[in-house]
C-alpha positions as CSV (number, residue, x, y, z in Angstrom):
1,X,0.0,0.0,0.0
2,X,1.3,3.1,-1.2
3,X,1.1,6.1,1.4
4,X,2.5,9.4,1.1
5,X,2.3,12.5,3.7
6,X,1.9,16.2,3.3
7,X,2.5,18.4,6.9
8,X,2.5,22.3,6.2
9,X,3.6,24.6,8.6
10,X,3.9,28.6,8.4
11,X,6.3,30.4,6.3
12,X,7.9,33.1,7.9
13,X,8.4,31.7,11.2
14,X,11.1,29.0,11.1
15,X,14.0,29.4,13.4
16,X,16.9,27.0,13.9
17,X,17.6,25.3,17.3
18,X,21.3,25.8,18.4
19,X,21.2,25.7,22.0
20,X,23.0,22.5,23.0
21,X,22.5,20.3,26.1
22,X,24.2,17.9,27.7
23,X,23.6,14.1,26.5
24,X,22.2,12.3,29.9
25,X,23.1,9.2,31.6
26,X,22.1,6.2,30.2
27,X,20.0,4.2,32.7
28,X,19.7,0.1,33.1
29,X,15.7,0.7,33.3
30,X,13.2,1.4,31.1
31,X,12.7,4.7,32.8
32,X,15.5,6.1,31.4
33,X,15.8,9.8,33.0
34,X,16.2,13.0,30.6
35,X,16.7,16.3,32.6
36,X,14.7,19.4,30.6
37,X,15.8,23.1,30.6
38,X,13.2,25.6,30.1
39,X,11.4,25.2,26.9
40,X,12.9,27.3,24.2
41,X,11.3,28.4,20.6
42,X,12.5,26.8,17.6
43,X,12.0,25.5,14.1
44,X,9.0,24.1,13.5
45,X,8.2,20.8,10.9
46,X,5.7,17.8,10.9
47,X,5.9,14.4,9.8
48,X,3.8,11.4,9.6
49,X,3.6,8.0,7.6
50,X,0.7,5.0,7.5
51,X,-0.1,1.7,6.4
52,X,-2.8,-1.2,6.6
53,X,-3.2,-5.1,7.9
54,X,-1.2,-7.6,6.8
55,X,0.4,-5.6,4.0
56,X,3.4,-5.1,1.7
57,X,3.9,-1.5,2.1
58,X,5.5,-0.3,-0.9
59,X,7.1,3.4,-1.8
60,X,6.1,4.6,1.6
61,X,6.6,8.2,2.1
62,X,6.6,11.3,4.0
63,X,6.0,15.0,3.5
64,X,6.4,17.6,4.9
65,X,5.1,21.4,3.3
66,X,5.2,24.7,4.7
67,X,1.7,26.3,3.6
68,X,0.8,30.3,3.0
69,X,-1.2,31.4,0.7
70,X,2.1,33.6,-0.7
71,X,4.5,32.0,-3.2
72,X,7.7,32.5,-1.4
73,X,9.8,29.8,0.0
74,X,12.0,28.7,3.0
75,X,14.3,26.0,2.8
76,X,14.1,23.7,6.0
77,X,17.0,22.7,7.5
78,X,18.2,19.2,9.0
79,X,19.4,18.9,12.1
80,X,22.3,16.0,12.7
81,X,21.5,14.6,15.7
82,X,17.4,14.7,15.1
83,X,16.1,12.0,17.0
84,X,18.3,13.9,20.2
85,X,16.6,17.4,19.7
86,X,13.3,15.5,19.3
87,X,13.7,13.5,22.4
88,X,14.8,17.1,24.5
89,X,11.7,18.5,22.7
90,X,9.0,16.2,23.3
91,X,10.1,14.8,26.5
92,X,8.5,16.1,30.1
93,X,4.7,16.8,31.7
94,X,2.4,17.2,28.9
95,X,-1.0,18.3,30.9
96,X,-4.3,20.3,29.5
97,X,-7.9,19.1,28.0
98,X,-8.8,15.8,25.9
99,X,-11.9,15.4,24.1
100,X,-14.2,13.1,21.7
101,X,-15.5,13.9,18.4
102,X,-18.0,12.3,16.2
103,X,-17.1,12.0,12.3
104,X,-18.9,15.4,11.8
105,X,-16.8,17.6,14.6
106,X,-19.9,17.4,17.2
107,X,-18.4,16.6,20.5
108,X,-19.0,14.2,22.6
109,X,-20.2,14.5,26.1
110,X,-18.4,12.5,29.0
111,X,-20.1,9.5,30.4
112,X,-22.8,9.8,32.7
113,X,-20.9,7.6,35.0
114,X,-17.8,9.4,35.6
115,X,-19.8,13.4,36.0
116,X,-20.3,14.8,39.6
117,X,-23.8,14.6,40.7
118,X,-23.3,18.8,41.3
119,X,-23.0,19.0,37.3
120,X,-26.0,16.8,36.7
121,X,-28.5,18.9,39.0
122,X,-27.2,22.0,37.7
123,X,-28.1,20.2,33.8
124,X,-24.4,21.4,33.2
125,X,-22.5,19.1,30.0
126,X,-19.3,17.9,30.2
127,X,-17.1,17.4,27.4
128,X,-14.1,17.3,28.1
129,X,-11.4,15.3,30.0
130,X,-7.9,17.1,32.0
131,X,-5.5,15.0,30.8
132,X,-1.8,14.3,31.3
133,X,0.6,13.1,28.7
134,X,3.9,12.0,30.7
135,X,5.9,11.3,27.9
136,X,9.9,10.0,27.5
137,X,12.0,9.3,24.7
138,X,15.3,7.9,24.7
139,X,17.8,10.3,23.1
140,X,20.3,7.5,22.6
141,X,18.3,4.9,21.5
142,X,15.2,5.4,19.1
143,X,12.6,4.9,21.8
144,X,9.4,6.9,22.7
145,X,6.9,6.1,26.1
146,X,4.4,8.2,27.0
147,X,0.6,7.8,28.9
148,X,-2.8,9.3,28.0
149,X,-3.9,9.7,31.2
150,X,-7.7,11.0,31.8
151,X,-8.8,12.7,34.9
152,X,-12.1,12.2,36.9
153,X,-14.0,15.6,36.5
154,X,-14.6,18.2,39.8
155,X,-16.3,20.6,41.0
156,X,-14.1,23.4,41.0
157,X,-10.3,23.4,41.4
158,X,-9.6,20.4,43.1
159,X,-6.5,19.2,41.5
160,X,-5.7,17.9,44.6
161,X,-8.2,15.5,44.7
162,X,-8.3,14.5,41.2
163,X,-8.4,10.9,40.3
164,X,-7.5,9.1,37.2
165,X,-10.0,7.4,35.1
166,X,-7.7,5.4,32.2
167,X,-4.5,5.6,31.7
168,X,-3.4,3.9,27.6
169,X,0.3,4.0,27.6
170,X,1.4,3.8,24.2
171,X,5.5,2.1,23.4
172,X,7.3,3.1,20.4
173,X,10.3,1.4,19.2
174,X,12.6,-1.3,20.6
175,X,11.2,-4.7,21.3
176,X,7.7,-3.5,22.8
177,X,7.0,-1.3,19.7
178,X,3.4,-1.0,18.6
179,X,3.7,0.9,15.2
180,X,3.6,0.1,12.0
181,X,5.2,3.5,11.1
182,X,6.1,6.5,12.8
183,X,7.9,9.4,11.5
184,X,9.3,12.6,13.7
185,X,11.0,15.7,13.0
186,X,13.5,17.3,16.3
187,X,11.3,20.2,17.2
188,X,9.0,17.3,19.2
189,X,6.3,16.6,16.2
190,X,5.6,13.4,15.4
191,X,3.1,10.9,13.3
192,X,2.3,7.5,14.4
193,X,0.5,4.6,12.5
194,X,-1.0,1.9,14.5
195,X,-4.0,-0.8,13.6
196,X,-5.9,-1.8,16.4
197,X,-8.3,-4.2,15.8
198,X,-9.3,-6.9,12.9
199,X,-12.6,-7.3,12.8
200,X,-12.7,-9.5,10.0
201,X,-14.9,-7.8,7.9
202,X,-13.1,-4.6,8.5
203,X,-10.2,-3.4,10.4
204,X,-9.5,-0.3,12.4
205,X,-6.2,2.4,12.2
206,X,-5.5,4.7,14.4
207,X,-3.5,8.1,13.0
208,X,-1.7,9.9,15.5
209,X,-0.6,13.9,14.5
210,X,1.4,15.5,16.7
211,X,1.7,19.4,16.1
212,X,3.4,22.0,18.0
213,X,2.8,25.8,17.9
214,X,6.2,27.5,15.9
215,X,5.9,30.3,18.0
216,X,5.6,28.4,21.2
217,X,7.1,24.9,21.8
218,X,5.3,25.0,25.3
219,X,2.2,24.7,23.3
220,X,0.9,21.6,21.1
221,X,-2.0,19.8,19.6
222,X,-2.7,16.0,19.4
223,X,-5.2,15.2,17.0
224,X,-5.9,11.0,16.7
225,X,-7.8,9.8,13.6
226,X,-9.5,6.4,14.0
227,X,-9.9,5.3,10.8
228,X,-12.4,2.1,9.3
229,X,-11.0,-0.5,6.6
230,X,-13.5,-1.9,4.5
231,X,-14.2,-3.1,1.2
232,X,-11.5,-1.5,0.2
233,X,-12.8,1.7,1.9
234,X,-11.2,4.1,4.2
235,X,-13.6,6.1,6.0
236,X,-13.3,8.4,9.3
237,X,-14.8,6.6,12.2
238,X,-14.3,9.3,14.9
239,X,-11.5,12.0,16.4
240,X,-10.1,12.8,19.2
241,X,-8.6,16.0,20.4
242,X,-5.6,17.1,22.8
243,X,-4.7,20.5,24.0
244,X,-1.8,20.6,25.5
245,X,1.3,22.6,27.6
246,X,4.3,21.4,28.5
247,X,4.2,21.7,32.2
248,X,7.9,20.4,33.7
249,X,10.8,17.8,33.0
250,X,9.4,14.1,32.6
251,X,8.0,13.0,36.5
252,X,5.6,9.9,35.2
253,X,2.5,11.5,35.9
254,X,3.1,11.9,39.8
255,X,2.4,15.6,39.8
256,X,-0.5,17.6,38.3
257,X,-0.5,20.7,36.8
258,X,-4.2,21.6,38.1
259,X,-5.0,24.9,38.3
260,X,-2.2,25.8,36.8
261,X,-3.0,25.0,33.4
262,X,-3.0,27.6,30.6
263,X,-5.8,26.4,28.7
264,X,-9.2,25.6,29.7
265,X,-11.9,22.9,28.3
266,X,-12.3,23.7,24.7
267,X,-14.8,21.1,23.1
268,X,-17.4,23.4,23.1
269,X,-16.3,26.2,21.9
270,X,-16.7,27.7,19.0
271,X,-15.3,25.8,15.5
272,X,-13.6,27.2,13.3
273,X,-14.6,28.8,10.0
274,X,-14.1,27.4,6.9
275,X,-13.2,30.4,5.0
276,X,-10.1,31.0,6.9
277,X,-8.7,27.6,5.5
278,X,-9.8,26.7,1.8
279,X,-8.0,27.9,-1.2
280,X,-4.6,27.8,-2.6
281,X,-1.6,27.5,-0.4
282,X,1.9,26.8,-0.8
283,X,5.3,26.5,0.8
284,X,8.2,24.2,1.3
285,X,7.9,20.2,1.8
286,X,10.4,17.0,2.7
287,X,10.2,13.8,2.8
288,X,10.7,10.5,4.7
289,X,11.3,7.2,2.7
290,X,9.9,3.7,4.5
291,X,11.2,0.5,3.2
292,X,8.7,-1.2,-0.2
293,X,9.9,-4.6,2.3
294,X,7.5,-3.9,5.4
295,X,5.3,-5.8,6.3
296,X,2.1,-4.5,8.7
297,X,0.2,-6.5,10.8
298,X,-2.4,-6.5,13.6
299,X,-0.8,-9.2,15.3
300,X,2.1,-9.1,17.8
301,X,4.8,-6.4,16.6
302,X,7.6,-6.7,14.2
303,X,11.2,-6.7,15.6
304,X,14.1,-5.5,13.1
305,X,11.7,-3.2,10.6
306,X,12.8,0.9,10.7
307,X,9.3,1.8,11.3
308,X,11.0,5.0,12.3
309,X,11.9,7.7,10.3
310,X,13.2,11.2,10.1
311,X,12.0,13.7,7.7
312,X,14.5,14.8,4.9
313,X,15.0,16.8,2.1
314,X,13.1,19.9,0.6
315,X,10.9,21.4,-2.1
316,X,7.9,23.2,-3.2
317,X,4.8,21.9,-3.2
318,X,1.1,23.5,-4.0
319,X,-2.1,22.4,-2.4
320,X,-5.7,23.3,-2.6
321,X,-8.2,22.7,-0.3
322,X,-12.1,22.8,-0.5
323,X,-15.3,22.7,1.6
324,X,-16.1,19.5,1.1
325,X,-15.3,16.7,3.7
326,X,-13.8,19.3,6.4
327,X,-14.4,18.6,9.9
328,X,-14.5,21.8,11.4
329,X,-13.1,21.9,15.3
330,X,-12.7,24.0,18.2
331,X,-9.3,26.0,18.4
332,X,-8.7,26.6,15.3
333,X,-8.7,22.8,14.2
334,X,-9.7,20.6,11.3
335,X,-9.7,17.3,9.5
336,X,-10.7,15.4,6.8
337,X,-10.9,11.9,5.2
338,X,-11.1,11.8,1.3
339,X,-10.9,10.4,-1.7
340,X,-9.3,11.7,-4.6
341,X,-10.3,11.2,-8.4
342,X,-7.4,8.5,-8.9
343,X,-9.1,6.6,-6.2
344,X,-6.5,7.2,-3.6
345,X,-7.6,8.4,0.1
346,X,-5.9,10.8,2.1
347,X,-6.1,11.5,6.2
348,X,-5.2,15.2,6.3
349,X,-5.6,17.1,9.5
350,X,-4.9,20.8,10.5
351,X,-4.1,24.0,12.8
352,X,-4.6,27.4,11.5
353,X,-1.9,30.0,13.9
354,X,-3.2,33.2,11.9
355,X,-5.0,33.9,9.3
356,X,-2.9,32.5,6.6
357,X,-0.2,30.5,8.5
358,X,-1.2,26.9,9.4
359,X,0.5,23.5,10.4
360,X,-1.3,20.7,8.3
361,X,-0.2,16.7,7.8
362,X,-1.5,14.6,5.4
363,X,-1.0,10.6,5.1
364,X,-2.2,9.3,1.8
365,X,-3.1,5.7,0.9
366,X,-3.1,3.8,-2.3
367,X,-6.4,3.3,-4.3
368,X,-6.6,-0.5,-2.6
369,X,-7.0,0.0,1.1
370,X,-6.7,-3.8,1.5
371,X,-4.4,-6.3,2.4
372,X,-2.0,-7.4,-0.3
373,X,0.2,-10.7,-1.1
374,X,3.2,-10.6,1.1
């Protein structure tokens, strides 16, 4: 199965990283410990890459596009030691708001179950979950853990008090690696491929995006794409959302951020308009190659496959976007699932930062979403 990705980010604010930290200790435990300075602001790029069940995944790519409605163009430089920038940058307390969509971008309220009584009398809705997102990544070894952890809603502030509801921890690379593919780029973005389930008559993908703001690497948005396999169509079975702020250095979840979050619930609010997001846009792209040998499957996870890649190499590349099949989200978010003329589908989502400037990634499938011959 073919699959290509498109990520667009703004074209006139790309700065390079130079600041230089010292390599930590190596530890003789999975929980490998990575000391954080303060955040600092840096270049901004996105990268993703996909796949299906039990298929040869040929000509595998990744791209990566900055997007304005201008012509101009900015090269993006590659960093030497990626994967070590990327495991300083996305590394540490990840805390702020979680919440379910439905294929159309209504959201979801919270079950019954898990709402204070207090909420319930008052007939207030509650959709969305405070979350934490410990996360870790080796920077010697091509390794990334982190938790989605939600919180039990309160009344009030009472971080204190607050009490988790599910925690999914998620492994990438190394011998417990879930992917299929997973591409990253070292200012902490990242794309993530995993199927999880086989139904039989259809199977389920789940499409990770991980985008941080250019302007603020304290500040980034996860949007996960669960996506439905069958007869050879690839349709969008619901979304999820994250909003998030780096909060400290990487404690495992033992300390909340609580009140002290910068960003409250969001699901909501207001979604954005479509008119700030269709049209032409253009900007500079790269790439990130995945072996035509893969193999993908559902079952237990492949050992000695680079599902992991960095993205490489630039150019120009156009896009045009219409109204049609754009889910339209809260904070300045979108998404969409489509098929193209030649058959192909593509899983494309998006964050506008200004009118004009906006971070997009796009995984694209060939016109057989099915299984092939290994």
């Amino acid at each position: 199965m073919a699959l290509a990705l498109n990520s667009i980010i703004p074209l006139t604010t790309a700065l390079s990283l130079s600041t230089s930290l010292p390599s930590p200790r190596k530890p003789s435990s999975p929980q490998f410990q990575l000391h954080h300075n303060r955040r600092q602001r840096g270049q901004i790029v996105q990268s993703a890459a996909s796949s299906s069940s039990n298929t040869a995944v040929s000509d595998v790519k990744l791209q990566l596009q900055e997007e304005d409605p201008s012509n101009g163009f900015n090269p993006i430089s590659t960093f030497a030691s990626a994967w070590s920038e990327f495991a300083r940058n996305v590394s540490g307390e990840w805390d702020g708001h979680g919440a379910d969509f439905t294929r159309e971008g209504c959201p979801i309220e919270l079950p019954e179950n898990v709402v204070p009584a207090a909420y319930r009398e008052w007939e207030v809705k509650v959709f969305d979950w405070q979350t934490q997102c410990p996360t870790l990544a080796n920077p010697d070894e091509h390794i990334l853990l982190y938790k989605n952890i939600e919180l039990l809603p309160t009344v009030g502030c009472e971080a204190d008090a607050a009490t988790r509801y599910r925690i999914i921890e998620k492994n990438i690379g190394g011998q417990s690696n879930e992917v299929s593919a997973f591409a990253y780029q070292s200012s902490g973005c990242y794309v993530s491929v995993l199927p999880i389930q086989d139904k039989g008559t259809y199977k389920l993908l789940e499409l990770e995006y991980c985008l941080i703001n250019p302007q603020d690497k304290e500040s980034r948005v996860r949007m996960i794409q669960v996506i439905r396999i069958e007869n050879q169509k690839m349709l969008l079975e619901n979304i999820r959302v994250y909003c998030e702020n780096w909060y400290g250095p990487f404690r495992d979840g033992d300390q909340l951020g609580g009140c002290a979050i910068r960003d409250s619930a969001f699901a909501s609010t207001a979604a954005l308009e479509a008119s700030e997001v269709v049209g032409n846009w253009r900007g500079p792209s790269a790439v990130a190659s995945f072996s035509g040998t893969q193999i993908v499957s559902y079952g237990p996870p492949l050992f000695g496959l680079n599902v992991l890649q960095e993205l490489l190499d630039n150019s120009e590349q156009s896009s045009v976007r219409d109204e049609s099949g754009l889910v339209l989200l809260p904070k300045q978010l979108w998404c969409s699932v489509k098929e193209t003329k030649e058959g192909d589908t593509y899983s494309e989502v998006g964050w506008l930062l200004d009118h004009g400037r906006a971070i997009t990634s796009r995984c694209t499938f060939s016109s057989t979403a099915t299984p092939k011959a290994s």
